[in-house]
N, C-alpha and C positions, 0 to 999 in steps of 0.2 A: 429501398434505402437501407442503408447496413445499421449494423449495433451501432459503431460510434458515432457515426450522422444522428440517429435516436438519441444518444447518450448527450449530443451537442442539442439537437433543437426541439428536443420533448420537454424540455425546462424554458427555454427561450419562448415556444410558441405558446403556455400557459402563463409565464411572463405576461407576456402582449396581451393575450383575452382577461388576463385579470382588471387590464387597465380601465375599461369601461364603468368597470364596479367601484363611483367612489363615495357614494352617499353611507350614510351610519346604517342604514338597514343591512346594508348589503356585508356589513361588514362577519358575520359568521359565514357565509359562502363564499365570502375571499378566503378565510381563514383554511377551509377543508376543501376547495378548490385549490388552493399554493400546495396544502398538502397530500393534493393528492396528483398534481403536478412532480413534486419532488419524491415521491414515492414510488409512479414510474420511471422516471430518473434514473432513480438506483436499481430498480428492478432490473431496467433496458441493461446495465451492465452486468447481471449474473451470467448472462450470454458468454460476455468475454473470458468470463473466468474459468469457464466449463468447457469452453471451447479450447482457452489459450495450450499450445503446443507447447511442452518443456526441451529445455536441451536445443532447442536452437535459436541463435541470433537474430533471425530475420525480422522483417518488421510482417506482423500480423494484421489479420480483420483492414487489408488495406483498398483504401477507395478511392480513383479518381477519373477525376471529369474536369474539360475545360471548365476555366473562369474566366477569366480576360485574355483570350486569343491573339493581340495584339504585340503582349508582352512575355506570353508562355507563359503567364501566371495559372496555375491550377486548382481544382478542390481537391486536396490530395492530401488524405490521411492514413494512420497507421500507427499500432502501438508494438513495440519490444518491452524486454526484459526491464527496462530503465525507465520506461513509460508507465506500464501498463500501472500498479495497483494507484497511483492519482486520480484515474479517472473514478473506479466506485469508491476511493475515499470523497471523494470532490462531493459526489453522488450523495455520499453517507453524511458530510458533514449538512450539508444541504437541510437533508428531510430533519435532523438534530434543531437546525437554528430556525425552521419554520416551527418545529414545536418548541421549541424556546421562547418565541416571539409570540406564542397566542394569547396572551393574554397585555403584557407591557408594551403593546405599541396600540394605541387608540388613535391617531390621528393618520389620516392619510395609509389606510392598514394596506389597501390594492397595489399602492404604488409602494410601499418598504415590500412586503412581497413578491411586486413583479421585478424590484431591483437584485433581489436574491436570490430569483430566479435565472433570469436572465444573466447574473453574476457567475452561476453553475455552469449554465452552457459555455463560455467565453471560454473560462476558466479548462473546462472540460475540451475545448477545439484545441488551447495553447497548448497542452499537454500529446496532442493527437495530430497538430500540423506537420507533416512533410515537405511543405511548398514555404519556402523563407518569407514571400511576401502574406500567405492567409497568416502565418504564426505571427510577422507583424500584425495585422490587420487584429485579432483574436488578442494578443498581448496587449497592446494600448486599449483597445478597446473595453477591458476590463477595468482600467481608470474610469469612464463613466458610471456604471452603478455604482462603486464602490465610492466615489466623488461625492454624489448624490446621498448614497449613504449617512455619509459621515455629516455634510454638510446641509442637511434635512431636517436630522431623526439623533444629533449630538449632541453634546454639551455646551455649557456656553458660550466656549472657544470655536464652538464647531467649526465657521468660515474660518477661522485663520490656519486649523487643523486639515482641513479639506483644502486649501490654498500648498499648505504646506509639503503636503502628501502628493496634490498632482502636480507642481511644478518640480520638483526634485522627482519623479521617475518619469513625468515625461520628460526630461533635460537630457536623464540619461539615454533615453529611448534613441534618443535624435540620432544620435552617434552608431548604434548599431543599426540605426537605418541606411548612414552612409556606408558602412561595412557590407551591410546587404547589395546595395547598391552595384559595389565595388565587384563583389562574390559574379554578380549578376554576370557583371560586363567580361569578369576574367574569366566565366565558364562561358562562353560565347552565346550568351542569352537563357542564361536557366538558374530557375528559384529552386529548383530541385535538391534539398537540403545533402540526399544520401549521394548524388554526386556530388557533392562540395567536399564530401568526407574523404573524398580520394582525388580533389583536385590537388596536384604540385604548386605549392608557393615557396618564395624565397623565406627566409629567416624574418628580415626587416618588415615584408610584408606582412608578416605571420603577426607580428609581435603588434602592429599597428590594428591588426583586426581584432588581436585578443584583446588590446586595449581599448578600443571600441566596443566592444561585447562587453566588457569589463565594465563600463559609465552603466550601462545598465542592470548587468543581472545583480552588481553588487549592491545598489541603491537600494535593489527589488528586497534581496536576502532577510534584512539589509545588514552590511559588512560595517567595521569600527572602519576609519573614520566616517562613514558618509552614513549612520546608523539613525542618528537625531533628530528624524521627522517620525521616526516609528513612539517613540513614548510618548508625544503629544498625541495621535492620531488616535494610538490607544486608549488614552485618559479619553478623549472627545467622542469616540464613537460610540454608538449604541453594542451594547452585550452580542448581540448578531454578528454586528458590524466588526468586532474586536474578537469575535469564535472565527471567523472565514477567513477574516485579513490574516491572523497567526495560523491557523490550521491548514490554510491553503495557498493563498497569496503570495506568502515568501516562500513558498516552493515553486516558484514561477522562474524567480530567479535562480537557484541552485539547479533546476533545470538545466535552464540555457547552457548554465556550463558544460551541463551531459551530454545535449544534444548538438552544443554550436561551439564552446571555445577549444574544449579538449580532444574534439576529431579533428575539428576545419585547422585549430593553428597546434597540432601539438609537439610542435618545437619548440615554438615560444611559450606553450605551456611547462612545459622543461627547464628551459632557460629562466622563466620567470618562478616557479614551484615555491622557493625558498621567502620571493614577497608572500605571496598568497599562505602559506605555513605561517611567516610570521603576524600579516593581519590576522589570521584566525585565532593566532594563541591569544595575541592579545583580545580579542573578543572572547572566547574564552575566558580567560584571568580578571581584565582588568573590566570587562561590561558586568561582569559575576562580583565584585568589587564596588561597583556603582549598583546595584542590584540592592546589597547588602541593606545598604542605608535610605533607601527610598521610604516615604510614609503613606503613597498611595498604592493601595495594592495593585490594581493596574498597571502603575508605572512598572511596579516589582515584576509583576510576571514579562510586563513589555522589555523590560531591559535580559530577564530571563530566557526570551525566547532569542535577542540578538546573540546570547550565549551558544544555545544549543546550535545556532543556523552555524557558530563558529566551525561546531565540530562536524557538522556537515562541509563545508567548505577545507577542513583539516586532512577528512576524510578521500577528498576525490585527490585533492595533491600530494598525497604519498604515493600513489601510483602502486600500490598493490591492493590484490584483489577480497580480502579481509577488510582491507579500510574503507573501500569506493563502494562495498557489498551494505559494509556499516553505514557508511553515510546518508545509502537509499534508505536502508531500514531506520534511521533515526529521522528520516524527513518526514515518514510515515508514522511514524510513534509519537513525534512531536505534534504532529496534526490530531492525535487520541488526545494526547494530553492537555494539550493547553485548549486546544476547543473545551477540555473538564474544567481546567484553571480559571479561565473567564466565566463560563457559564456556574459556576461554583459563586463568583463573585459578582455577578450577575443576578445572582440570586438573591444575595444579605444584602445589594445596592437597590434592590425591588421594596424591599422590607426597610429600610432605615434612609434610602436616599443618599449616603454617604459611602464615599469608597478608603475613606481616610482610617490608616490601622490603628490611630490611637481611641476612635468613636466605638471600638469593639472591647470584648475583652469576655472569657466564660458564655462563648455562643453555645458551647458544648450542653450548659445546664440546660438551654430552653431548645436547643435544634439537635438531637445526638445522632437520630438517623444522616442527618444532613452533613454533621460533623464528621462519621466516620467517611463519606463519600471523600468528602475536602482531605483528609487524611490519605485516603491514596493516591488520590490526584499529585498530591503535595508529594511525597514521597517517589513514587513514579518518576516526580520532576526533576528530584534529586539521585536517579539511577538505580534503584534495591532493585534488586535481584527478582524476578519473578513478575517484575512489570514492564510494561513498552520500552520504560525510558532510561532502561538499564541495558536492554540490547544490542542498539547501534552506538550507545558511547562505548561499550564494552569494546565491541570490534572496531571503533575508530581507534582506541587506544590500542589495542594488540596493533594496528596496524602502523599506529604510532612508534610504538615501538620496535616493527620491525624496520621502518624506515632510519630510526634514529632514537637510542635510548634517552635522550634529552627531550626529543619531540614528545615522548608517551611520556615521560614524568611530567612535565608540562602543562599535559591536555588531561592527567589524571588529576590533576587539583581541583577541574570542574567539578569534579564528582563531591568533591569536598569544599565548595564553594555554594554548588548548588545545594547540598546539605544544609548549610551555613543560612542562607537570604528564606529557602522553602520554609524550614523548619522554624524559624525564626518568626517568621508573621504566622505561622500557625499557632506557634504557643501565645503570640499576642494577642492574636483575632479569636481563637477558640478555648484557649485552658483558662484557668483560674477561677476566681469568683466574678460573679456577676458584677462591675464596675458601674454601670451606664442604664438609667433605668430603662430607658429605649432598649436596649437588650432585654433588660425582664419581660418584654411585650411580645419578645418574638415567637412567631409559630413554628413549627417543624415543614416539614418539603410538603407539597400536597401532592396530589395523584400525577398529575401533569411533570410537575420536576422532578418526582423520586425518578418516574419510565425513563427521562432524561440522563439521569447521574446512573442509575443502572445498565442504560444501554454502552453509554462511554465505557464507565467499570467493568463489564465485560468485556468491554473491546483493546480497553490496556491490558487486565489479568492474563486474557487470549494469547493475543502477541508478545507478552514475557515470556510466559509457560510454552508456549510452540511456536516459535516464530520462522516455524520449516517452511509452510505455504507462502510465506511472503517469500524468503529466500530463495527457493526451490525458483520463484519467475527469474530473478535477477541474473540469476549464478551466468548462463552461456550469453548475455549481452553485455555483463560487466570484464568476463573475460576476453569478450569479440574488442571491446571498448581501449582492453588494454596492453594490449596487442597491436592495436591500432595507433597508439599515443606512445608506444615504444619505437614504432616503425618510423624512420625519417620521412618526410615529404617533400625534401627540399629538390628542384628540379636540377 
């Protein structure tokens, strides 16, 4: 079995053996069994990173074997430049939300851990399929734990949250399944993704498949208009549940676009550029607007993250290799980040029960080690320099701007939006005087959450300060990508 078959079914197969353990006794050997599940996990991926070849496009560590015979469907995987670092972020967020979760989930603890396990692997195949029908199979399929999740282990809304969540992305799904379908019959029977990349289609064909691709990955993302299931989901879910869906989940969809709409149709990627640019700004601007004035902080970061997925999506339709470079590196820094954001506020919702920013106010006096954490997180979210989440907006805007000096003025006001809604529930949630005597009660981080906020904090300061290793995978798949997306296809 190779690295990414491990990296897929070393989470999945302790998943499943967790599930027998569901009595109260058993609940500390679920707890250091999930994590020691998810800690080979991530280990199984140091392989690829040490191993991964630089400077060329090809698809790497790649593995196949029949599956279904009948129909050429195959087990057939492989990571490039545009794939590869998802899979040990996937990995890293993983072993983060099992130790986040050890102490705030007492009911049914076997089965929210075998769902986040199990959640890893999925997640970790969609990123690693080469075969159109397993990446379906591995893509929907990540709707059930996540379903369960929400609809389990949430808030009071939970079932209308979890109703809400799977019928709006499987609706979308549907349609790129008939695209699939379609890809299938007009490559004369092959789910084979990398020759779809060099099949000839006509324009109108193109443009029907990117808009079938389009129902889904933008749902996923998720893009303004079709954005408005992600802030309930996030109020309703558990702190776990709200770290994986933002840190990982909506890079399911901005995916797709890398590996399915901008090679298979990029004509109609072309022809279509100028929608796609102007959804994004408006998510961008106007979700960063709605952001402002939210009272839950949840909501805030949820409307937050439909932000930044903007400039990811800004980023791959400018069509140069700064921007598309930028957009990977901020799918990756957003995933540091806001798994910090939630988990920050995951924390003060453990402690007070309330996610509402007016119930706060002077958390600084009674939590400061905790408070300076929430201070980079928060920061970070709004772009400074020297953190994650200054890097790939940086380079979506250069590349904003080389595309079009309106486009980068545009997309630079995030910066100053995100400032705006970050900094703003900061100073209401942490500065001042102590308002709320519930607040005078509060403790500081204990052992378990400081390792938590330190490990993330490392991992944003990291990728500000040298974000060479992330870049150095991407640089010869993003340029093979656009090269390819400049090349006509039409027969």
């Amino acid at each position: 079995m190779g690295w990414l078959s491990l990296a897929i079914w070393v989470p999945i197969a302790f998943g499943v053996a967790l599930l027998p353990f569901n009595k109260p006794c058993h609940a500390p050997l679920v707890r250091w069994l999930a994590l020691l599940g998810a800690v080979l996990g991530l280990l199984v991926t140091v392989p690829l990173y040490t191993g991964f070849e630089l400077g060329t496009a090809q698809m790497q560590f790649v593995e196949k074997a029949v599956w279904i015979p009948a129909f050429n469907v195959n087990y057939h995987l492989g990571v490039d430049g545009l794939s590869f670092w998802f899979v040990p972020l996937t990995a890293f967020i993983t072993v983060i939300v099992v130790i986040a979760s050890w102490e705030n989930i007492s009911e049914r603890i076997n089965q929210y851990m075998a769902a986040f396990l199990v959640l890893s692997g999925l997640m970790i195949g969609v990123f690693s399929a080469l075969d159109g029908m397993l990446f379906y199979v591995f893509f929907e399929a990540t709707l059930i734990p996540m379903y369960l999740i929400i609809g389990v282990w949430g808030g009071p809304r939970k079932i209308y949250a979890a109703f809400k969540f799977f019928l709006y992305t499987l609706m979308g799904s549907l349609l790129t399944l008939v695209a699939l379908i379609y890809l299938y019959n007009r490559s004369g029977g092959s789910f084979d993704i990398l020759a779809w990349h060099q099949l000839p289609l006509s324009l109108t064909e193109q443009i029907w498949i990117f808009v079938a691709f389009f129902a889904a990955f933008a749902v996923k993302i998720p893009m303004w208009p079709v954005h408005t299931w992600l802030p309930d989901v996030h109020v309703e879910a558990p702190t776990g549940g709200s770290a994986v869906l933002a840190a990982i989940m909506l890079k399911l969809g901005a995916y797709g676009f890398l590996r399915f709409s901008l090679p298979i149709a990029p004509d109609a990627a072309q022809e279509l550029s100028w929608l796609m640019i102007a959804l994004s700004l408006v998510a961008v601007i106007y979700v960063g607007l709605v952001a402002m004035v939210q009272e839950d902080m949840k909501k805030l970061v949820a409307y937050s993250s439909v932000a930044h997925m903007g400039f990811v999506t800004l980023g791959f339709f400018v069509f140069n290799e700064i921007g598309v470079t930028g957009a990977i590196v901020q799918m990756v820094a957003h995933g540091f980040v806001s798994a910090g954001m939630f988990l920050a506020i995951g924390v003060l919702y453990d402690r007070m029960h309330t996610r509402e920013i007016a119930a706060y106010g002077g958390v600084v006096n009674r939590m400061p080690r905790f408070a300076a954490f929430a201070l980079l997180f928060a920061m970070a979210n709004c772009g400074l320099p020297a953190t994650a989440g200054f890097v790939g907006e940086w380079m979506v805007i250069l590349g904003g701007v080389e595309y079009h000096m309106g486009v980068g003025l545009l997309a630079a006001t995030a910066l100053i939006l995100g400032a705006g809604y970050s900094l703003l529930m900061y100073k209401k949630v942490y500065l001042g005087d102590i308002t709320n005597e519930h607040v005078n009660e509060l403790t500081d981080l204990n052992g378990r959450e400081f390792l938590i906020m330190a490990i993330l904090s490392v991992a944003v300061l990291f990728m500000g300060v040298y974000p060479k290793p992330f870049t150095d995978v991407m640089n010869a798949s993003v340029l093979e990508l656009l090269q390819h997306v400049q090349t006509a296809k039409l027969p």
